[in-house]
DSSP file (Angstrom, degrees, kcal/mol; ACC not computed):
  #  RESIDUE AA STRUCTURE BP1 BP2  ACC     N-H-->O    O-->H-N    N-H-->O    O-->H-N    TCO  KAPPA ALPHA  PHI   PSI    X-CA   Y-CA   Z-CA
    1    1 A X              0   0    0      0, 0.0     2,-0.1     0, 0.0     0, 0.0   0.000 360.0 360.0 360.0 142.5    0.0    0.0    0.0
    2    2 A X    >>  -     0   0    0      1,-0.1     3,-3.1     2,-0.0     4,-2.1  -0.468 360.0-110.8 -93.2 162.4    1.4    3.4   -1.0
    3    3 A X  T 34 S+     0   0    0      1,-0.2    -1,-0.1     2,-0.2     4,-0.1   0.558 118.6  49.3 -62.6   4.8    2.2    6.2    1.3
    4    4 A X  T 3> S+     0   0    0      2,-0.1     4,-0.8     3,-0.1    -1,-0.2   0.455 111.1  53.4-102.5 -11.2   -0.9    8.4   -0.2
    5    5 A X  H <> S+     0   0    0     -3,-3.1     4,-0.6     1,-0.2     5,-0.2   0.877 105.2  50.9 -90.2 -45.0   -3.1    5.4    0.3
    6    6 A X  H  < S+     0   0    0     -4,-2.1    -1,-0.2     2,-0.2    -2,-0.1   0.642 109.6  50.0 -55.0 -35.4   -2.3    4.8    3.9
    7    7 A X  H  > S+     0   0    0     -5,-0.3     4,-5.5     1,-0.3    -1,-0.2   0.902 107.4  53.0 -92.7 -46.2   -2.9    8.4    5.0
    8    8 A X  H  X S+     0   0    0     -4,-0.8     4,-0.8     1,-0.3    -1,-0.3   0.570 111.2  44.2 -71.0  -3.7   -6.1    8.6    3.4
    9    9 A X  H  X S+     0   0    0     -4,-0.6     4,-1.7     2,-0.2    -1,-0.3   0.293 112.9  51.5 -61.4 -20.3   -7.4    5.5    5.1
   10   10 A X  H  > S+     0   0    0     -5,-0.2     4,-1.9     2,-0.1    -2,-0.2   0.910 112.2  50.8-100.3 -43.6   -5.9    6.7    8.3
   11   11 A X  H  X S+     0   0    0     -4,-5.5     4,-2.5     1,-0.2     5,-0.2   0.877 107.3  54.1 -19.0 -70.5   -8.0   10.0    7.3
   12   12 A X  H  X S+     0   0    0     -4,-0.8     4,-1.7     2,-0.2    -1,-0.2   0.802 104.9  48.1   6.5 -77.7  -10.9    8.0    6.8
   13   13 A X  H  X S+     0   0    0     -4,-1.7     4,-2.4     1,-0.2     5,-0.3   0.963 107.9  59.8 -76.8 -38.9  -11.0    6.4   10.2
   14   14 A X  H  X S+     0   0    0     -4,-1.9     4,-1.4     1,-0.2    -2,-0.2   0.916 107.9  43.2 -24.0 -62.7  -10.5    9.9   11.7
   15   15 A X  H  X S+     0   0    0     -4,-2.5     4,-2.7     2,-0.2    -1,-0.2   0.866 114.0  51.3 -58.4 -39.7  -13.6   11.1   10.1
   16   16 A X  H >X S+     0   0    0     -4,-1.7     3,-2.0    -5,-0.2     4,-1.4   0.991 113.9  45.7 -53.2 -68.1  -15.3    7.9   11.1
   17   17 A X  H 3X S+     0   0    0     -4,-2.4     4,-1.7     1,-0.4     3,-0.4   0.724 112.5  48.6 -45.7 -62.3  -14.1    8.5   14.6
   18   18 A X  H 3X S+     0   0    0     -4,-1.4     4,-1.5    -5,-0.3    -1,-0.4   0.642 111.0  51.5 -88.1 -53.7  -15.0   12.0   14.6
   19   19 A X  H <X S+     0   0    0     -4,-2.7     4,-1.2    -3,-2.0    -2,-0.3   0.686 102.9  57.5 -65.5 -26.3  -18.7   11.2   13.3
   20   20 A X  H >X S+     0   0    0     -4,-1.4     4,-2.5    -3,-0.4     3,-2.1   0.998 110.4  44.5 -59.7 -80.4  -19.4    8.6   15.8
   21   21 A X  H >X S+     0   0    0     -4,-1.7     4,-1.2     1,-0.3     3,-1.0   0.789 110.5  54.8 -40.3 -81.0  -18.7   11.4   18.9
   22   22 A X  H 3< S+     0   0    0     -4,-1.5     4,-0.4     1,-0.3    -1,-0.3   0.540 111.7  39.9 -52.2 -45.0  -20.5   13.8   17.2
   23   23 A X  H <X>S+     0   0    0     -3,-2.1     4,-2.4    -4,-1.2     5,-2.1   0.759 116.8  52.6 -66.1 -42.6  -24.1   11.4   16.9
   24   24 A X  H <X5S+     0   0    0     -4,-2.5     4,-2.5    -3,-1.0     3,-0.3   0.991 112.9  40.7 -62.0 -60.9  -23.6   10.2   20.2
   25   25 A X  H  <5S+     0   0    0     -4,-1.2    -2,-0.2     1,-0.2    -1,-0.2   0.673 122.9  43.1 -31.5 -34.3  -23.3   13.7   21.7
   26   26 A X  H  45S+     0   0    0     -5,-0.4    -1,-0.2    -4,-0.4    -2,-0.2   0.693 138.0   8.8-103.2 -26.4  -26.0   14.8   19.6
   27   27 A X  H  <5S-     0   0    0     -4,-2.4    -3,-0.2    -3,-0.3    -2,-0.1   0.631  89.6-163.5 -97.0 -47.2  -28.6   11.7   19.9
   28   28 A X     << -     0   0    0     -4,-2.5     3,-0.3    -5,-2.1    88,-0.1   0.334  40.2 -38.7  52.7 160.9  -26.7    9.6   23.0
   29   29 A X  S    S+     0   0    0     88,-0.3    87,-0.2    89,-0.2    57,-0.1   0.050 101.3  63.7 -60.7 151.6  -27.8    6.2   23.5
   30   30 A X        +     0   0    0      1,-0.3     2,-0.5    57,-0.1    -1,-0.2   0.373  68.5 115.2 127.3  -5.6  -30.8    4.2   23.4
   31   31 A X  S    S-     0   0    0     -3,-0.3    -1,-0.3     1,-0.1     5,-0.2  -0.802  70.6 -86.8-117.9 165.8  -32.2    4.4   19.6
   32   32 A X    >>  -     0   0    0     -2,-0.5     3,-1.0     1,-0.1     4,-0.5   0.058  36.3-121.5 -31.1 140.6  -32.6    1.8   16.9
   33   33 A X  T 34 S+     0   0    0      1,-0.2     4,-0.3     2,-0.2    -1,-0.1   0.378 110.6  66.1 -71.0  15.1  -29.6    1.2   14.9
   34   34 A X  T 3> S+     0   0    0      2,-0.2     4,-1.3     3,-0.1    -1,-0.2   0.510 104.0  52.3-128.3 -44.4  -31.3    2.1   11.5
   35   35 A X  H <> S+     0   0    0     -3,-1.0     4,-1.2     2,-0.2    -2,-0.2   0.712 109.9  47.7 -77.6 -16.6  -31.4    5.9   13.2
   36   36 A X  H  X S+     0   0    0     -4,-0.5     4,-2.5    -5,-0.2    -2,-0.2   0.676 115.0  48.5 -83.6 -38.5  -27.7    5.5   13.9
   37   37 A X  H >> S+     0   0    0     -4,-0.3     3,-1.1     2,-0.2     4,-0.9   0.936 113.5  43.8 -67.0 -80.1  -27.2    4.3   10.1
   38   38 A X  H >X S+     0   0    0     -4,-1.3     4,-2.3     1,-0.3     3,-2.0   0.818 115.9  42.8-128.8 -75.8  -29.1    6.9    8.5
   39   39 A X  H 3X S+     0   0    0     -4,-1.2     4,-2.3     1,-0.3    -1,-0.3   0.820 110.9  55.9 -64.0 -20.7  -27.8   10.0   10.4
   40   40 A X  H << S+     0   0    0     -4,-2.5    -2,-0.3    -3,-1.1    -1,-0.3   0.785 107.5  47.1 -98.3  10.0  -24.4    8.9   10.3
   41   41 A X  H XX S+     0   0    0     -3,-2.0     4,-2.0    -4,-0.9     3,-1.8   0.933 108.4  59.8 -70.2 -46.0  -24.4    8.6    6.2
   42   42 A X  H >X S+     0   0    0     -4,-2.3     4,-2.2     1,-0.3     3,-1.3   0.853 100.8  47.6 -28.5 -85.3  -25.9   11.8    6.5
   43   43 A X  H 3X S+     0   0    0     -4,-2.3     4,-0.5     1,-0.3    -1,-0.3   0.577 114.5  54.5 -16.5 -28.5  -22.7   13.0    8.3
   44   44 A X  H X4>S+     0   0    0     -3,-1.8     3,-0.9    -5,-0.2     5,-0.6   0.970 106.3  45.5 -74.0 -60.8  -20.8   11.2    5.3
   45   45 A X  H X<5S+     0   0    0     -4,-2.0     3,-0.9    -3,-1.3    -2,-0.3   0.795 107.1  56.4 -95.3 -30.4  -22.2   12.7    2.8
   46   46 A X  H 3<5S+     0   0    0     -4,-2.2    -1,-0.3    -5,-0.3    -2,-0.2   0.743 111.1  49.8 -51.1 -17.5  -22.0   16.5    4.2
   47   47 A X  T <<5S-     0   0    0     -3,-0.9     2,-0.4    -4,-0.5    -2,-0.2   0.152 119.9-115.2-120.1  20.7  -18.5   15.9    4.5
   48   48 A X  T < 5 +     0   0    0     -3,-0.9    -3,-0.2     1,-0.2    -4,-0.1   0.135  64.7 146.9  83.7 -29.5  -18.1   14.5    0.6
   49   49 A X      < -     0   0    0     -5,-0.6    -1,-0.2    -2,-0.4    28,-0.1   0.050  46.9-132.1 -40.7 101.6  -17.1   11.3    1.8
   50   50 A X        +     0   0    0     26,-0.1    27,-1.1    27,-0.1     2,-0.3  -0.200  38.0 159.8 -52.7 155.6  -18.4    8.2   -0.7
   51   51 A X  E     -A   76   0A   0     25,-0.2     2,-0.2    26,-0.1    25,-0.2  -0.913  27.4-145.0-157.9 177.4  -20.1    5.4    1.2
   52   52 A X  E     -A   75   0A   0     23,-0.8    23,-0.9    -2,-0.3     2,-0.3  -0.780  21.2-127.5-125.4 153.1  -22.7    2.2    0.3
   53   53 A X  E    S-A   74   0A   0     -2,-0.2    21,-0.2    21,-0.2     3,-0.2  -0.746  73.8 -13.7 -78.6 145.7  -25.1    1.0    2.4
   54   54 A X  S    S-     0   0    0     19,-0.9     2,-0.8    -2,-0.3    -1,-0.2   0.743  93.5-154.9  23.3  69.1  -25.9   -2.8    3.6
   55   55 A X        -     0   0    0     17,-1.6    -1,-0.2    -3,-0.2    19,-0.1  -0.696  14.6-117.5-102.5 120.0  -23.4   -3.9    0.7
   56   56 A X        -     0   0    0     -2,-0.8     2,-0.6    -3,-0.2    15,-0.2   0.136  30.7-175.7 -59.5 141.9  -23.5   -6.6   -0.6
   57   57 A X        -     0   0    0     13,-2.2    12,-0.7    10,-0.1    13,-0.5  -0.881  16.5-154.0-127.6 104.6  -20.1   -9.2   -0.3
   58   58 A X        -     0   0    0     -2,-0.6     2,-0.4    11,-0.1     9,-0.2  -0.559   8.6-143.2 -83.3 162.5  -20.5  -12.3   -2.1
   59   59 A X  E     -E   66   0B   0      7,-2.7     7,-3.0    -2,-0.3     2,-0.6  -0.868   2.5-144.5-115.2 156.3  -18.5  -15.4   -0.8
   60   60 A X  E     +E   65   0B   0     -2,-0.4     2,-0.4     5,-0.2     5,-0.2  -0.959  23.7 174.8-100.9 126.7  -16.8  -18.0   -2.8
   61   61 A X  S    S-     0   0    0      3,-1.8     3,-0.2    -2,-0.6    -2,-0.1  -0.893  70.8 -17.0-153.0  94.0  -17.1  -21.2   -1.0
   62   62 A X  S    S-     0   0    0     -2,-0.4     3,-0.1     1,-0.2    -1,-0.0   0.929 127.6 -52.9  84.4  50.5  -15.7  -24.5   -2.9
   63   63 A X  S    S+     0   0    0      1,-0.2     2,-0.6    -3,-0.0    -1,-0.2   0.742 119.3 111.8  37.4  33.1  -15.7  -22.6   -6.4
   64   64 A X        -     0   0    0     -3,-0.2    -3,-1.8     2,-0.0     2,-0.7  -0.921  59.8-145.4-116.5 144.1  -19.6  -21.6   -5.8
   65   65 A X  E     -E   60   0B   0     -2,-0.6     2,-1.0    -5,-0.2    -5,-0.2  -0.811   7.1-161.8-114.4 131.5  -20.3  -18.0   -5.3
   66   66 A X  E >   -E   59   0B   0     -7,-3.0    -7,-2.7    -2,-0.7     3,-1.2  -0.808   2.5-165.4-124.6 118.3  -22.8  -17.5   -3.2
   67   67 A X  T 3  S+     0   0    0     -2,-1.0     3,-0.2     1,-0.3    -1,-0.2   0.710  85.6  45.1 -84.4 -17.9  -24.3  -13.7   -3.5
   68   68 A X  T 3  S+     0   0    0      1,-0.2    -1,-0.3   -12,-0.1   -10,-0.1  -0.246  76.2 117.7-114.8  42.4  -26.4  -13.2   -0.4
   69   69 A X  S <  S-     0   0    0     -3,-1.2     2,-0.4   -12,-0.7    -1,-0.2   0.829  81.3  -3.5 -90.0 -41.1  -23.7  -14.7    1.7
   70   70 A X        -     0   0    0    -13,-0.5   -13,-2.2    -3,-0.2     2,-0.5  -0.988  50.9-143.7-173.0 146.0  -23.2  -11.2    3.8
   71   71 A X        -     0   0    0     -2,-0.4     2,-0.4   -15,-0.2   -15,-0.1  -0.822  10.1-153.9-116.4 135.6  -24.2   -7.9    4.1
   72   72 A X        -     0   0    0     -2,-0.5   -17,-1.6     1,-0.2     3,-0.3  -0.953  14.4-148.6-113.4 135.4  -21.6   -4.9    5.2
   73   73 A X  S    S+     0   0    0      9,-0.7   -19,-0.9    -2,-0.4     2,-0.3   0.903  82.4   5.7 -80.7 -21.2  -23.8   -2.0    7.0
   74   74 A X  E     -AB  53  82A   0      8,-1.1     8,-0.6   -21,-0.2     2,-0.6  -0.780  59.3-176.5-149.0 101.8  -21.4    0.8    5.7
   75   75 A X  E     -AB  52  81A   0    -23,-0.9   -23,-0.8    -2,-0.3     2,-0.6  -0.822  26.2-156.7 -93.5 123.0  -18.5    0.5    3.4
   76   76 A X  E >  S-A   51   0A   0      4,-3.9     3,-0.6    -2,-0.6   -25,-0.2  -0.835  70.4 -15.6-116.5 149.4  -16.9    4.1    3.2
   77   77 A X  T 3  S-     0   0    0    -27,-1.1    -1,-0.2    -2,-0.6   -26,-0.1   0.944 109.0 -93.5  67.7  47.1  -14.9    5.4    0.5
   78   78 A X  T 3  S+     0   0    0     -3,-0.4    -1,-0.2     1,-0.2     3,-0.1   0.776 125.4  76.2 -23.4  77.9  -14.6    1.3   -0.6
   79   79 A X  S <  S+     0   0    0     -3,-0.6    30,-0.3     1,-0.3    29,-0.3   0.359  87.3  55.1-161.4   6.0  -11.8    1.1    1.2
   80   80 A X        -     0   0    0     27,-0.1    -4,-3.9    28,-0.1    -1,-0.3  -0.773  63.8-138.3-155.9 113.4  -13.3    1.0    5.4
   81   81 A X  E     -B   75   0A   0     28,-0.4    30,-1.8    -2,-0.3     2,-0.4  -0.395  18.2-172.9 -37.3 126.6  -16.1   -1.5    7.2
   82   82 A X  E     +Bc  74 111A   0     -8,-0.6    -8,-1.1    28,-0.2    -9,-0.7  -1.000   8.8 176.7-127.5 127.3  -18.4    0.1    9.5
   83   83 A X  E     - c   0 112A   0     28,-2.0    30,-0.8    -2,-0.4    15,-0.1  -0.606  14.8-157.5-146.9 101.4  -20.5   -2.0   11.3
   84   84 A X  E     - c   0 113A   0     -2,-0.4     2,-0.3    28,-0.2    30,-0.2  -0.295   4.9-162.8 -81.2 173.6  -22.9   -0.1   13.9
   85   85 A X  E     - c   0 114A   0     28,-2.0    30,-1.4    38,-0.1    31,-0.1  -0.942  22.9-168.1-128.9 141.2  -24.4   -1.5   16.7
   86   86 A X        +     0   0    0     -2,-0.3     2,-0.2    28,-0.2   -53,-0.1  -0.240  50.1 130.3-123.5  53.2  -27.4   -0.6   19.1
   87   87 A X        -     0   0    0      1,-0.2    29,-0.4    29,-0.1     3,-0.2  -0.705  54.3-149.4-123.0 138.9  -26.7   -3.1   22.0
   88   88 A X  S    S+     0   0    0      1,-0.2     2,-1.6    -2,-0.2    -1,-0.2   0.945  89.3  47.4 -56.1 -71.4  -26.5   -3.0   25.5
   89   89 A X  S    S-     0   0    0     -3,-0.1    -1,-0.2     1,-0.0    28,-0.1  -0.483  80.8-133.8 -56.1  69.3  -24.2   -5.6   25.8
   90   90 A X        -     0   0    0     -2,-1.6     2,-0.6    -3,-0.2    -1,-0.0   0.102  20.5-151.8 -34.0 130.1  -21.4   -5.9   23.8
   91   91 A X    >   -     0   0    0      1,-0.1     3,-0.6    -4,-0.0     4,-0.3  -0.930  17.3-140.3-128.0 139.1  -20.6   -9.3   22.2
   92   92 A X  T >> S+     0   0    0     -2,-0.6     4,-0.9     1,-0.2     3,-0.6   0.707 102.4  68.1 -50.2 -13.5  -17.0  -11.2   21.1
   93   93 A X  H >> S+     0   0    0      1,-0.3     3,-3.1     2,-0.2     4,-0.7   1.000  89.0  68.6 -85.8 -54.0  -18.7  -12.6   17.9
   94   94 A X  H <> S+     0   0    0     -3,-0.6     4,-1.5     1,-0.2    -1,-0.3   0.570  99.1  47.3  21.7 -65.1  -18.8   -8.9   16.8
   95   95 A X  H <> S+     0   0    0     -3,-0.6     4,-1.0    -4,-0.3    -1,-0.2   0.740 115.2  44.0 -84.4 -38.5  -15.0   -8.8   16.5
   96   96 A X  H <X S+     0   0    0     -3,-3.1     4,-0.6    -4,-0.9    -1,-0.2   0.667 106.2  57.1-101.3   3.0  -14.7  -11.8   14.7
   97   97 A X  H  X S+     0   0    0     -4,-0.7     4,-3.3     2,-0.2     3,-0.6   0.859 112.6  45.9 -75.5 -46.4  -17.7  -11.2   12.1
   98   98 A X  H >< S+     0   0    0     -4,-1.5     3,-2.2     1,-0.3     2,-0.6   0.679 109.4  53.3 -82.7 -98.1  -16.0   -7.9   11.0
   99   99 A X  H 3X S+     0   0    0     -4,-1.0     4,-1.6     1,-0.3    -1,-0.3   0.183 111.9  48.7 -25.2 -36.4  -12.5   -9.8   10.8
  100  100 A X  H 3X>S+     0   0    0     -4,-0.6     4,-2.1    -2,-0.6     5,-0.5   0.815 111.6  46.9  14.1 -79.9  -14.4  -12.1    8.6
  101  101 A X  H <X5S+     0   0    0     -4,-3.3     4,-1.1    -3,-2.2    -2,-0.2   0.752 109.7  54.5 -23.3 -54.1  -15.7   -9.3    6.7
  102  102 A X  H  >>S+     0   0    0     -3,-0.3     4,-3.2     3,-0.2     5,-3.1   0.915 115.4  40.1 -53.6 -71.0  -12.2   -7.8    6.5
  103  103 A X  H  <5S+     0   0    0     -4,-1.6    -2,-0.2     2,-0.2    -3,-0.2   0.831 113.8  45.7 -37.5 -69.6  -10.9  -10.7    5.1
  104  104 A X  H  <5S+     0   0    0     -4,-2.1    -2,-0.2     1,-0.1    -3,-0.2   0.973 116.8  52.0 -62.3 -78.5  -13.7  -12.1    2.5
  105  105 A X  H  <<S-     0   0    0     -4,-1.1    -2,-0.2    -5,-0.5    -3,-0.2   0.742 110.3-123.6 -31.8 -87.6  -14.0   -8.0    1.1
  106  106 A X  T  <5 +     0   0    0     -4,-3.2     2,-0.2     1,-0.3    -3,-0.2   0.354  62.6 150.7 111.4  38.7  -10.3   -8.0    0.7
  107  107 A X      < -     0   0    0     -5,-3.1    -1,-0.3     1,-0.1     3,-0.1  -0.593  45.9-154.8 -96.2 161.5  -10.3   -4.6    3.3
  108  108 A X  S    S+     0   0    0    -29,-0.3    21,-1.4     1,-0.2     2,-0.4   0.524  71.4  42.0-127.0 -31.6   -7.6   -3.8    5.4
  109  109 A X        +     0   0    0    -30,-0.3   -28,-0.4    19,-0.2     2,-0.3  -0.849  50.2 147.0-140.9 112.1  -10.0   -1.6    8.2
  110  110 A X        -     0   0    0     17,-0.4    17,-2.4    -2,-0.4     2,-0.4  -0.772  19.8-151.7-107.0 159.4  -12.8   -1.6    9.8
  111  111 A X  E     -cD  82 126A   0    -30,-1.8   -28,-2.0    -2,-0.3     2,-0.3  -0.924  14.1-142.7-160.6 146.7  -14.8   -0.6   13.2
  112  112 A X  E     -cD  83 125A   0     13,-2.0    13,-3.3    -2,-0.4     2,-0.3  -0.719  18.7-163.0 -85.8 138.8  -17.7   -1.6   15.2
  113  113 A X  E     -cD  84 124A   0    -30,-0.8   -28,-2.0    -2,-0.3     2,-0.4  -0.932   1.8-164.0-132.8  89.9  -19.4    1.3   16.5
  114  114 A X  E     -c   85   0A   0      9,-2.8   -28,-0.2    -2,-0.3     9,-0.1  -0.782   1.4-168.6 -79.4 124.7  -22.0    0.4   19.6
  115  115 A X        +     0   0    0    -30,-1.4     2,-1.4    -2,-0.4   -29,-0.2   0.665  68.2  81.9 -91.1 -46.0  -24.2    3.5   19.9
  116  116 A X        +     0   0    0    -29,-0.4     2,-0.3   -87,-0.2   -26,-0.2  -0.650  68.6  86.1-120.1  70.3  -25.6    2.0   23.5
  117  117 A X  S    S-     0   0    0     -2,-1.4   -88,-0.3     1,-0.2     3,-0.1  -0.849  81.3-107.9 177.8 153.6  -23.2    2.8   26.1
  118  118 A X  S    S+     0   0    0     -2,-0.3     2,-0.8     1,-0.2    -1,-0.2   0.968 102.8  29.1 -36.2 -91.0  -22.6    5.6   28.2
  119  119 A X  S >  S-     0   0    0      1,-0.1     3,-2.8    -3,-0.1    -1,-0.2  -0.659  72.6-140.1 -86.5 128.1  -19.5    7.1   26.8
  120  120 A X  G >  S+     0   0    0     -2,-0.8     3,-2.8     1,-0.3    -6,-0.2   0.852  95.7  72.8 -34.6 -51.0  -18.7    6.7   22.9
  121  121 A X  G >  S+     0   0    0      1,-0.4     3,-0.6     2,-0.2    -1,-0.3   0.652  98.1  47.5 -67.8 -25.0  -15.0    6.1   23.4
  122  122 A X  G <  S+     0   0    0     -3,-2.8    -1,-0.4     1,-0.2    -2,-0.1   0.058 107.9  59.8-113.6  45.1  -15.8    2.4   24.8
  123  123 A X  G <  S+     0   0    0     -3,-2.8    -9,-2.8    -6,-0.1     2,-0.4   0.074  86.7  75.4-146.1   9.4  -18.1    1.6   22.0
  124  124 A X  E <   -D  113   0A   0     -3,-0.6     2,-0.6   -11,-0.2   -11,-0.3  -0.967  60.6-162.2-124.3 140.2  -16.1    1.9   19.0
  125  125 A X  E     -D  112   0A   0    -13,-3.3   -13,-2.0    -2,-0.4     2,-0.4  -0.929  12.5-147.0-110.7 122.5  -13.5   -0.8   17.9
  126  126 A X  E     -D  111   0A   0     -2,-0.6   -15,-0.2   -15,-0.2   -17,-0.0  -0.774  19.6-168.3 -73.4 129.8  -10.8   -0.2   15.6
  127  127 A X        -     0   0    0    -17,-2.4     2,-0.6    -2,-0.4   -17,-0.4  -0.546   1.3-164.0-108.7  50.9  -10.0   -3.7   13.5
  128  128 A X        -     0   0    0    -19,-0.2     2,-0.5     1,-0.1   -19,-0.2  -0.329   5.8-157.9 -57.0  80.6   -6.7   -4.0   11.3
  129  129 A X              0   0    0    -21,-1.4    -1,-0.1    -2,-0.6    -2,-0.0  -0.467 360.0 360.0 -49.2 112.4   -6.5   -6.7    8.8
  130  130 A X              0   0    0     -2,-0.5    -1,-0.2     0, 0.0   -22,-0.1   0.503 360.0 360.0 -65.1 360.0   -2.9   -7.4    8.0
């Protein structure tokens, strides 16, 4: 990956970062994730930033491709995973569905963003495929 590529992915997650605080501050916890989805493409797209919605990843499995294999809730700039959450609880499978994700896409970064906790800062995980 080149050094222009790198910065603007580390850009990226910056914005990401940066949009999360801003919805939490501005909403705080406790609504559907679908309202978390919505307002923070909204937030994407005021700040120019490309994104998809609930895009679709086909998987290859034993030379069969199988197209409704997985669903990504926000790819931005196709080049970063987003995958919110509106959960009390935080769960480990989380961590390894978006590593999964990472992989199968052929993305290098992603983060799970739980909406449903007190403070933002322990509800988003940065995820780094090597």
């Amino acid at each position: 990956m080149h050094k222009e590529e790198k910065e603007h992915i580390e850009w990226l997650g910056k914005q990401i970062v940066d949009i999360a605080y801003h919805l939490h501050k501005a909403l705080g916890p406790g609504l559907l994730e679908k309202v978390y989805e919505a307002c923070f493409c909204y937030e994407l797209g005021k700040r120019s930033i490309p994104f998809v919605t609930q895009k679709r990843v086909a998987i290859v499995y034993d030379n069969i491709e199988f197209d409704e294999a997985l669903r990504l809730d926000i790819l931005v700039d196709d080049r970063v995973i987003i995958e919110l959450k509106a959960q009390e609880n935080f769960h480990p499978v989380w961590e390894a569905q978006l590593l999964s994700y990472l992989r199968l896409s052929n993305k290098h970064l992603g983060y799970i963003i739980n909406f449903t906790v007190p403070l933002i800062k322990d509800g988003i995980k940065r995820m780094i495929l090597s």
